[in-house]
Each structure stands twice: as C-alpha cells, then as structure tokens.
Backbone as XML, in Angstrom:
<?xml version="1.0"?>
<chain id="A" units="angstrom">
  <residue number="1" name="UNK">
    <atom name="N" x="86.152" y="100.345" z="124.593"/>
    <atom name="CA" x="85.302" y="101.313" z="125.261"/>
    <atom name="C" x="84.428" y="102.006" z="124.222"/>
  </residue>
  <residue number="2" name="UNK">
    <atom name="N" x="82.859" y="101.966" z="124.475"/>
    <atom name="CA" x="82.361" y="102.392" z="123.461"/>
    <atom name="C" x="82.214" y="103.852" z="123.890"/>
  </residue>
  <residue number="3" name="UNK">
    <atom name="N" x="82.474" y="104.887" z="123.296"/>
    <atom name="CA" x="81.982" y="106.201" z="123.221"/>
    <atom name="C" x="80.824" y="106.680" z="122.317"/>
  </residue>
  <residue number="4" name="UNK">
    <atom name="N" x="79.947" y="107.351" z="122.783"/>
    <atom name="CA" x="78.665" y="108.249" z="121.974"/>
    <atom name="C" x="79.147" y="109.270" z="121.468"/>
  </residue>
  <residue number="5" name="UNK">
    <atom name="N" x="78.612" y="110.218" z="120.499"/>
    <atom name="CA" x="79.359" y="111.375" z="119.915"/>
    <atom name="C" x="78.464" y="112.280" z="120.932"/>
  </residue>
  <residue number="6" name="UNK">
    <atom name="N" x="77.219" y="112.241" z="121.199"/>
    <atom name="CA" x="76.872" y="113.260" z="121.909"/>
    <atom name="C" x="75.943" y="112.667" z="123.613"/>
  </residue>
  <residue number="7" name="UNK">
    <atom name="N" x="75.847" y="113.309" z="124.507"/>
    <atom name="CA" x="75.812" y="112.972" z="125.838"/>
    <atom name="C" x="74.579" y="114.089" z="126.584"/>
  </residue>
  <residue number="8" name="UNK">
    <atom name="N" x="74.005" y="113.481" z="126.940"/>
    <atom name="CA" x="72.793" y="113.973" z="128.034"/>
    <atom name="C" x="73.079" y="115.349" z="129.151"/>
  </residue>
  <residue number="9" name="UNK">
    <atom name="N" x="74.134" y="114.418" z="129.970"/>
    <atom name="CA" x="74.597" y="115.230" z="131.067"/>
    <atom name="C" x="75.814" y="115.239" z="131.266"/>
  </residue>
  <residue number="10" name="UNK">
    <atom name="N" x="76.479" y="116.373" z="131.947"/>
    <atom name="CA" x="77.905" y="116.399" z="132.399"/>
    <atom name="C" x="78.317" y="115.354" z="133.404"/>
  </residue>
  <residue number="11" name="UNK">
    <atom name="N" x="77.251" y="115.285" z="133.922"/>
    <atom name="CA" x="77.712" y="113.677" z="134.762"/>
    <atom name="C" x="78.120" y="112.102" z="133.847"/>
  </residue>
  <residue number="12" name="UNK">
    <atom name="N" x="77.148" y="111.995" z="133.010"/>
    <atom name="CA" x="77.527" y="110.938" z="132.188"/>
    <atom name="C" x="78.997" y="111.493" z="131.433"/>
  </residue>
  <residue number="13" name="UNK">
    <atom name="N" x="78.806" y="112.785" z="130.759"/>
    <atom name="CA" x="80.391" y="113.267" z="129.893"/>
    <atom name="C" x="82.011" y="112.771" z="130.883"/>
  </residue>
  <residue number="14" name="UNK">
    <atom name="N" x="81.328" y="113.297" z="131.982"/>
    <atom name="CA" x="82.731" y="113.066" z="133.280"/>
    <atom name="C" x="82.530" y="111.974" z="133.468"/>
  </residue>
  <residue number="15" name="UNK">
    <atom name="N" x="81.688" y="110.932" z="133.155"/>
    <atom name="CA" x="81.642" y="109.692" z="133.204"/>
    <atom name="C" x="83.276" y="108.708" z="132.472"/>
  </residue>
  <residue number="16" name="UNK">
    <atom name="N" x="82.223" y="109.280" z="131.052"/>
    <atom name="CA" x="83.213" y="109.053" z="129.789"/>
    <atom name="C" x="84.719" y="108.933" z="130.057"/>
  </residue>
  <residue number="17" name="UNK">
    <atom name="N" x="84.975" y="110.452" z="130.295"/>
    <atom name="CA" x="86.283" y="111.268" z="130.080"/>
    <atom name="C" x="87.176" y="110.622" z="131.116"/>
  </residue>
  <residue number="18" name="UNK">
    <atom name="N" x="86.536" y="110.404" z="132.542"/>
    <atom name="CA" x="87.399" y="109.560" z="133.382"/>
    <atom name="C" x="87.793" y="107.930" z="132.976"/>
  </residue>
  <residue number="19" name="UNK">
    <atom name="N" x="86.757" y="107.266" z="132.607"/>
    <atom name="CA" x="87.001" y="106.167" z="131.547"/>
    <atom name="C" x="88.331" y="106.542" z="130.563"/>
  </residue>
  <residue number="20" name="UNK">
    <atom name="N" x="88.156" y="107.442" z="129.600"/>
    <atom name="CA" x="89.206" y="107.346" z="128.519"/>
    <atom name="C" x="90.257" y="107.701" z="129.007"/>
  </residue>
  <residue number="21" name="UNK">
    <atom name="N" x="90.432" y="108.888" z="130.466"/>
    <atom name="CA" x="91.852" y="109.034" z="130.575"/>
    <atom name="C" x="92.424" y="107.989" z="131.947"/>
  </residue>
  <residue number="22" name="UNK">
    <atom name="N" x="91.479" y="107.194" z="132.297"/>
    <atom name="CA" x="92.078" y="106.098" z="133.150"/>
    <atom name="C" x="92.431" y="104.702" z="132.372"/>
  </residue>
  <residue number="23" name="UNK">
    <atom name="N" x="92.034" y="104.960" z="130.849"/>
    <atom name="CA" x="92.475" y="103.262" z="130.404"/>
    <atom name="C" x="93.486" y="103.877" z="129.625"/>
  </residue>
  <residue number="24" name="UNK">
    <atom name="N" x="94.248" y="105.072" z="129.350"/>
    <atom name="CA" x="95.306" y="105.620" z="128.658"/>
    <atom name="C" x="96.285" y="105.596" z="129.995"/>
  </residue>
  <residue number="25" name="UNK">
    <atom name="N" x="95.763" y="105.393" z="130.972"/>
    <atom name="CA" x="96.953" y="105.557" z="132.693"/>
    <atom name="C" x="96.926" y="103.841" z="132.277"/>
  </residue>
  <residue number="26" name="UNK">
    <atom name="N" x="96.324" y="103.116" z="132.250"/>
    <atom name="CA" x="96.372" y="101.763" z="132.700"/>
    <atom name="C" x="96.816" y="100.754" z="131.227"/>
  </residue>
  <residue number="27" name="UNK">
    <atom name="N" x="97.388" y="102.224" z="130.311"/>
    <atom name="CA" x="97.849" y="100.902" z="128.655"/>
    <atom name="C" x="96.765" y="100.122" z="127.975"/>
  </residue>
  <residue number="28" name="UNK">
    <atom name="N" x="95.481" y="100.595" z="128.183"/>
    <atom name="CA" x="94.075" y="99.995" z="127.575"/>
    <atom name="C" x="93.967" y="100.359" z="126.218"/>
  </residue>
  <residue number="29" name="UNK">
    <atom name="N" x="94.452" y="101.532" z="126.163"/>
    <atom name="CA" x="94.415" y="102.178" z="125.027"/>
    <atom name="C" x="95.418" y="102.997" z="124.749"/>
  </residue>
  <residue number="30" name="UNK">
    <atom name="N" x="95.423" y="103.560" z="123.618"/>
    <atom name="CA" x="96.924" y="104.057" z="122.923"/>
    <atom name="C" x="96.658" y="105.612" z="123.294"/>
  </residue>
  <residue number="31" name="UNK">
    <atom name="N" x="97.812" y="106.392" z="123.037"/>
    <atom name="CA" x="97.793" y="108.366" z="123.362"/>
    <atom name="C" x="97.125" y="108.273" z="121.997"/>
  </residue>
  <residue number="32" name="UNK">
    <atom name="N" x="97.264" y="107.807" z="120.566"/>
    <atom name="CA" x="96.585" y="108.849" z="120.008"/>
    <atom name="C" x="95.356" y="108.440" z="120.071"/>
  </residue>
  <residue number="33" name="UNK">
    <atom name="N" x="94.285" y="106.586" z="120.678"/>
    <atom name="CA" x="93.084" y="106.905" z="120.618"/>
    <atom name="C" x="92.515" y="107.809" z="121.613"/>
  </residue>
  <residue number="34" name="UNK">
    <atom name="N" x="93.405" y="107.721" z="122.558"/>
    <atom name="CA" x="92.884" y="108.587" z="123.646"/>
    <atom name="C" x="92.532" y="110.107" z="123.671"/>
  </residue>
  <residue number="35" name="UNK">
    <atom name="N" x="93.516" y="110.417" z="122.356"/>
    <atom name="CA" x="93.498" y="111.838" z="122.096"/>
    <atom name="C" x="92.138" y="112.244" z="120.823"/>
  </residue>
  <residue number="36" name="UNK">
    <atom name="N" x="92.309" y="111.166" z="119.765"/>
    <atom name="CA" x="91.093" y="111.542" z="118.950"/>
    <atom name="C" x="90.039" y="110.961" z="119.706"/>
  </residue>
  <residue number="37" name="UNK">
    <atom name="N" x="89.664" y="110.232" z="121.070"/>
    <atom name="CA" x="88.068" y="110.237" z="121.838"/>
    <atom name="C" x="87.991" y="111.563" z="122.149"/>
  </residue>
  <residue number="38" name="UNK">
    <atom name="N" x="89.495" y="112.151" z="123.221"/>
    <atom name="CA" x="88.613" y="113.652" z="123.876"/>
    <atom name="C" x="88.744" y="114.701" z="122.733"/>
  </residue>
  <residue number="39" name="UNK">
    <atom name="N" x="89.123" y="114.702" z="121.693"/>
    <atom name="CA" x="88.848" y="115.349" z="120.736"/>
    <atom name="C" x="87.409" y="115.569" z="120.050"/>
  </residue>
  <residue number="40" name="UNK">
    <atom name="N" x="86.941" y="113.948" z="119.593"/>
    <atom name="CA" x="85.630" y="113.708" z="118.931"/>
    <atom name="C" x="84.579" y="114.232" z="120.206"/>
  </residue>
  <residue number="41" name="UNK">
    <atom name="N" x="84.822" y="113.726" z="121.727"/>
    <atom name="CA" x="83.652" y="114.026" z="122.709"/>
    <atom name="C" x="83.839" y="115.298" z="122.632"/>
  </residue>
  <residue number="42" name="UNK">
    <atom name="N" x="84.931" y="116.049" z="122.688"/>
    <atom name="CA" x="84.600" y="118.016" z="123.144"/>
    <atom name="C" x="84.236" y="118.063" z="121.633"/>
  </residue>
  <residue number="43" name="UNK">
    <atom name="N" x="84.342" y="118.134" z="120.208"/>
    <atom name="CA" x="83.844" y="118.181" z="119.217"/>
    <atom name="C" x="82.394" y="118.464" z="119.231"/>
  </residue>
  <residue number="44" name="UNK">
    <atom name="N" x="81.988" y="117.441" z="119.694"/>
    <atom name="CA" x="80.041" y="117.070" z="119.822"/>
    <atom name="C" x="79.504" y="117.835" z="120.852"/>
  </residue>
  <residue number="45" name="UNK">
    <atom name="N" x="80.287" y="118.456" z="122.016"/>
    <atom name="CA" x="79.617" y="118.236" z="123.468"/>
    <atom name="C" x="80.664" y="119.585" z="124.209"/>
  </residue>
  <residue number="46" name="UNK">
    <atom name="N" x="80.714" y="120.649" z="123.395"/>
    <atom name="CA" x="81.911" y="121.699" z="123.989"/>
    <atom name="C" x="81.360" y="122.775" z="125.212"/>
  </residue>
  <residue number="47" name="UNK">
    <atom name="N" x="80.089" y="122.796" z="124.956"/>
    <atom name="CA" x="79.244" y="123.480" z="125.559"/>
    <atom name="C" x="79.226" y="122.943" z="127.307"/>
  </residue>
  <residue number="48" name="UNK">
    <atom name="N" x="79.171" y="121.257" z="127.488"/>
    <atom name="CA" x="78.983" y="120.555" z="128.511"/>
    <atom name="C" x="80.412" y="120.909" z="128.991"/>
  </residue>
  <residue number="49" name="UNK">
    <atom name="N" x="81.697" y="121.004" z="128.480"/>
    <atom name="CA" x="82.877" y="120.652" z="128.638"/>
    <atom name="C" x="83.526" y="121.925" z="129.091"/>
  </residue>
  <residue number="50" name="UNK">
    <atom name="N" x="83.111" y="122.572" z="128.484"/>
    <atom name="CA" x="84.062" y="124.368" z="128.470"/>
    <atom name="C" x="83.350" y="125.163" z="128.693"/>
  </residue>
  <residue number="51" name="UNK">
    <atom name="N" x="83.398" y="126.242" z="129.612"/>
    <atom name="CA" x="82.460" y="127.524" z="129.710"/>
    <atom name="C" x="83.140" y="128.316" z="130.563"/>
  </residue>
  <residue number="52" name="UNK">
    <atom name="N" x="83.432" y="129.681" z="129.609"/>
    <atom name="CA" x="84.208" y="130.650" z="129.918"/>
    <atom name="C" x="85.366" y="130.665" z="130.391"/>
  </residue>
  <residue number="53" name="UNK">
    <atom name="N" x="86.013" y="129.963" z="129.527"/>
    <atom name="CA" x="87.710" y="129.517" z="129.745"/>
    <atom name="C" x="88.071" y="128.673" z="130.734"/>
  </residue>
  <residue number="54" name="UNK">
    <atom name="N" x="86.658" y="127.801" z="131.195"/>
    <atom name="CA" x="87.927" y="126.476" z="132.001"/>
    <atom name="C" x="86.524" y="125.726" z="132.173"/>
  </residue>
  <residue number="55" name="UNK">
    <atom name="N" x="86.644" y="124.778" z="132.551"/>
    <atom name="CA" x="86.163" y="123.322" z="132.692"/>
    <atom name="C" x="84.980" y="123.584" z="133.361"/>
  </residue>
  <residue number="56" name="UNK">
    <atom name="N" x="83.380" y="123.333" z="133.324"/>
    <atom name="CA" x="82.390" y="123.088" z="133.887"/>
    <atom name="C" x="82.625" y="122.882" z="135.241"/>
  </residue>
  <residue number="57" name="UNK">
    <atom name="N" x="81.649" y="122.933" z="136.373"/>
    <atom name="CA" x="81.913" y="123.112" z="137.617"/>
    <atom name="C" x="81.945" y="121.429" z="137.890"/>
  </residue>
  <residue number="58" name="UNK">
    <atom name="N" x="80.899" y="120.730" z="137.113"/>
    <atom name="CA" x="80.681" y="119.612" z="137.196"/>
    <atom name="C" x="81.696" y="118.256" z="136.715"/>
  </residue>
  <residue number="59" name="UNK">
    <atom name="N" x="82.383" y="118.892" z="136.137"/>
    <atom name="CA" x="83.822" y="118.283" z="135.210"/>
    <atom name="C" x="84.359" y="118.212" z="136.326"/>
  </residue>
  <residue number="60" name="UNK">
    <atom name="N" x="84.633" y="119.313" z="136.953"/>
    <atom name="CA" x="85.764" y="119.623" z="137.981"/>
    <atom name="C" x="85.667" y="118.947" z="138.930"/>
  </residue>
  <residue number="61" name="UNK">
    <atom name="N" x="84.467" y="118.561" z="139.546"/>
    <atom name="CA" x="84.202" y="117.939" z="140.544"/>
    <atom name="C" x="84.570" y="116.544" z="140.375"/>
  </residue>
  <residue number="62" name="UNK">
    <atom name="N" x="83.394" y="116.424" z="139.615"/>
    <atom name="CA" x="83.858" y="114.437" z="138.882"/>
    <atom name="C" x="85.225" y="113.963" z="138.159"/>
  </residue>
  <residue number="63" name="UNK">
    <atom name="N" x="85.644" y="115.091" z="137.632"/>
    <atom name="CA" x="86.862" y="114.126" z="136.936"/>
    <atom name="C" x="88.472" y="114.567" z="138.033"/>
  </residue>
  <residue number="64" name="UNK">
    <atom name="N" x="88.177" y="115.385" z="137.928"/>
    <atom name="CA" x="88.877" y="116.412" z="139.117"/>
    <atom name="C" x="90.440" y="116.612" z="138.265"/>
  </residue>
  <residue number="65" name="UNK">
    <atom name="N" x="91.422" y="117.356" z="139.340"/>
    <atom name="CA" x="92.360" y="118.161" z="138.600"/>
    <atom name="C" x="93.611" y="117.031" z="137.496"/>
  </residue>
  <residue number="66" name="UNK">
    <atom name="N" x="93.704" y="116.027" z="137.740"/>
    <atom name="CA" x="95.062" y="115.088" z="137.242"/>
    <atom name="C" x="94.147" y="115.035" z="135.918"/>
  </residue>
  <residue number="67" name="UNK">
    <atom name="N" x="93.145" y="114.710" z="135.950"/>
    <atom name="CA" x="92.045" y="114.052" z="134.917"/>
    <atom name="C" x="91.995" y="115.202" z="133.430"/>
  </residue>
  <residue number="68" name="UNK">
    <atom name="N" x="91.307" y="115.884" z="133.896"/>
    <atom name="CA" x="91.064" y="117.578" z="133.624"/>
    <atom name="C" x="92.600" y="118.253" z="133.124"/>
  </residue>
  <residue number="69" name="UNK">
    <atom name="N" x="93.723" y="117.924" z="133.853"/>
    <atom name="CA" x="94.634" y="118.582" z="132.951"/>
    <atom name="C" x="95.471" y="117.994" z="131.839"/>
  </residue>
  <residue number="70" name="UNK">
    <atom name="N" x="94.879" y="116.010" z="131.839"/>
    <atom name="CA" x="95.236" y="115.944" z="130.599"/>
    <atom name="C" x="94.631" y="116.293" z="129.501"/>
  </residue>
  <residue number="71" name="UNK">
    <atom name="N" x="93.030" y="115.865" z="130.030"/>
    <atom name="CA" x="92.356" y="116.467" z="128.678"/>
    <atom name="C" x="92.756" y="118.188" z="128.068"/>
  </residue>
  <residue number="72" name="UNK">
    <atom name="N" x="93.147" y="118.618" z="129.567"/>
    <atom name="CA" x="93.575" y="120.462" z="128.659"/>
    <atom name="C" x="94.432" y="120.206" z="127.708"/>
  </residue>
  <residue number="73" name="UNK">
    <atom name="N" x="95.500" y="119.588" z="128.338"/>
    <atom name="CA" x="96.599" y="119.581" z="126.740"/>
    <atom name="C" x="96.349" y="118.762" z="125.794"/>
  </residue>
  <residue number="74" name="UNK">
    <atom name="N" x="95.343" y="118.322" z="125.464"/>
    <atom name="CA" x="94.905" y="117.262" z="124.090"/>
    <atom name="C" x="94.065" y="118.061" z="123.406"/>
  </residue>
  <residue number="75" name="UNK">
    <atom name="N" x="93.511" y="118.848" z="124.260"/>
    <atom name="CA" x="92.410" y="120.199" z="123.228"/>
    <atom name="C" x="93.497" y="121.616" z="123.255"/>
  </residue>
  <residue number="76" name="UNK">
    <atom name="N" x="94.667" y="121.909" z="123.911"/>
    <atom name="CA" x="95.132" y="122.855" z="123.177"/>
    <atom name="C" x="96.007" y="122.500" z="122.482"/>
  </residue>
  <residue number="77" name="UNK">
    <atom name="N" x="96.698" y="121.337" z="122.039"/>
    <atom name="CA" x="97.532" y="120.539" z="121.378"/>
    <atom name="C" x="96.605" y="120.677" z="120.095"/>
  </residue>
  <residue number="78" name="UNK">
    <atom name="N" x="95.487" y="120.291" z="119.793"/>
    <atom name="CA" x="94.683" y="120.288" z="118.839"/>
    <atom name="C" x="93.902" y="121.634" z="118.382"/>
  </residue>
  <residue number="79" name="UNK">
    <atom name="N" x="94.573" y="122.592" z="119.053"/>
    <atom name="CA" x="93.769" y="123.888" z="118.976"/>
    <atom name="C" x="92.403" y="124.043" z="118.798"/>
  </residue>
  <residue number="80" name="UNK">
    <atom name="N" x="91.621" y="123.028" z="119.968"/>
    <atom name="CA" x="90.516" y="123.604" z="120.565"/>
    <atom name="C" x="90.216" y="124.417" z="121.091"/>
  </residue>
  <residue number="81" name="UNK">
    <atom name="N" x="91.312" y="124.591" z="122.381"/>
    <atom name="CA" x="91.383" y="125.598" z="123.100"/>
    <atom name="C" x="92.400" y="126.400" z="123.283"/>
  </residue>
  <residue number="82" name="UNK">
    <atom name="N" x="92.079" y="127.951" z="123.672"/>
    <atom name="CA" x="93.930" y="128.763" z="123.575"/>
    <atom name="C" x="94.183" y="128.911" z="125.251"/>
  </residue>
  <residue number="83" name="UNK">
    <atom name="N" x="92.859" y="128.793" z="125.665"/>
    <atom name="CA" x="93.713" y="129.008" z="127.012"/>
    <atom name="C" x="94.276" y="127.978" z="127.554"/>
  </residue>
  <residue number="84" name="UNK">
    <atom name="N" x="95.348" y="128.024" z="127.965"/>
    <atom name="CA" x="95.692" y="126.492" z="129.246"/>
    <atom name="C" x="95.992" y="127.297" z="130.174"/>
  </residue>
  <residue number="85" name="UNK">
    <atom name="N" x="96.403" y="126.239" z="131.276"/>
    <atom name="CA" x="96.457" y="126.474" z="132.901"/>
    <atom name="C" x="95.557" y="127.208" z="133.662"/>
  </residue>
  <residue number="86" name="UNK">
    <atom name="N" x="94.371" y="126.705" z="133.229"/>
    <atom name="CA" x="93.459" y="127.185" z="134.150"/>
    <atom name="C" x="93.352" y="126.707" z="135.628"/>
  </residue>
  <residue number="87" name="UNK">
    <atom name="N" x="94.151" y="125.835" z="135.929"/>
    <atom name="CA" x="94.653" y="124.914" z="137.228"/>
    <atom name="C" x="95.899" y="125.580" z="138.141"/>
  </residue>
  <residue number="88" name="UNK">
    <atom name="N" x="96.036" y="126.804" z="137.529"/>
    <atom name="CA" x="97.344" y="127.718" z="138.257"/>
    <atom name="C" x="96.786" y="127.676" z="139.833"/>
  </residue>
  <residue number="89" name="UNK">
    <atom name="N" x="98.082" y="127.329" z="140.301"/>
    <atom name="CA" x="98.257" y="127.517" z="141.522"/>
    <atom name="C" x="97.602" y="129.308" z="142.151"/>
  </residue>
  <residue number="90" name="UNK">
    <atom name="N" x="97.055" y="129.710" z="142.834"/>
    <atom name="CA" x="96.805" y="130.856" z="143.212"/>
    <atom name="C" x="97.397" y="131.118" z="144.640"/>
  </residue>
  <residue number="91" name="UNK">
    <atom name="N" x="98.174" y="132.761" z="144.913"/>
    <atom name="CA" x="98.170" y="132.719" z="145.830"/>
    <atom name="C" x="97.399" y="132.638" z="147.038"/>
  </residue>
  <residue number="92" name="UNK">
    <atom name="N" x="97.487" y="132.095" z="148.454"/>
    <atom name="CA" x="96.724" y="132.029" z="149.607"/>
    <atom name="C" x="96.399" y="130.819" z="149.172"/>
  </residue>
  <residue number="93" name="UNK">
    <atom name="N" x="95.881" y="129.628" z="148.193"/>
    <atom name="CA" x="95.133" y="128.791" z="148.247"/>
    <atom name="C" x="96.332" y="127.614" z="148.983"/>
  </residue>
</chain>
C-alpha cells in the first residue's frame, strides 16, 4: 500500500486511514507497519486529522467509530495525543 506523507483532503486522508486499518484487520500488514503509517500520516497531516480534541467531522463520518478508535490508541500510545476516549458513550444517546 503506497502512502503519501502529505494529502489534499480529509476525504482522500479517510481514504488512506481506512485502507491501513482494514489491511491490519485482514493480516496485509503487520501492527507495527500499521502503527508507524498512522503515525507518519498524522505526523504530516494533524491539522486534517485532529481538531480540538477529537477527530475531524469528516474522519468521523468516513472512517467511522471501530476505524477511528484504533487509530486513537496508536497516536496516544505514541504520545501524539493525551486525550483518548473521545468515543465515550454519553448519557441519553
């Protein structure tokens, strides 16, 4: 899977990101390449990825929640990020 270091749109990024964490579900690729891609892509591209403590609206949509909460623990594992569980259950929902 070829990856770019840097990306146009959040649509192409959620492109990516669903790619790398569906061939790490399917044994295509190994946990740690999987972990230094979403490392190197939020590296280049944090702005597209993160804004104001949780995931772009557009992330959310396209990659959606299973997707999205592995990449959380590969960037706070790597101390990208301090917040996790931005996916908390809320009451009423």
């Amino acid at each position: 899977m070829e990856i770019k270091l840097f990306y146009k749109t959040q649509r192409e990024l959620a492109t990516v990101i669903n790619g790398v964490v569906d061939g790490y579900w399917a044994n295509l690729i190994t946990e740690e390449d999987m972990i230094s891609k979403v490392s190197s892509i939020y590296t280049n591209n944090p702005m597209k990825i993160w804004k104001e403590n949780e995931f772009t609206t557009i992330l959310k949509q396209q990659c959606g929640k299973r997707r999205l909460e592995v990449i959380e623990k590969v960037l706070h594992m790597n101390g990208m990020i301090n917040d996790i569980n931005c996916f908390e259950v809320k009451a009423g929902s």
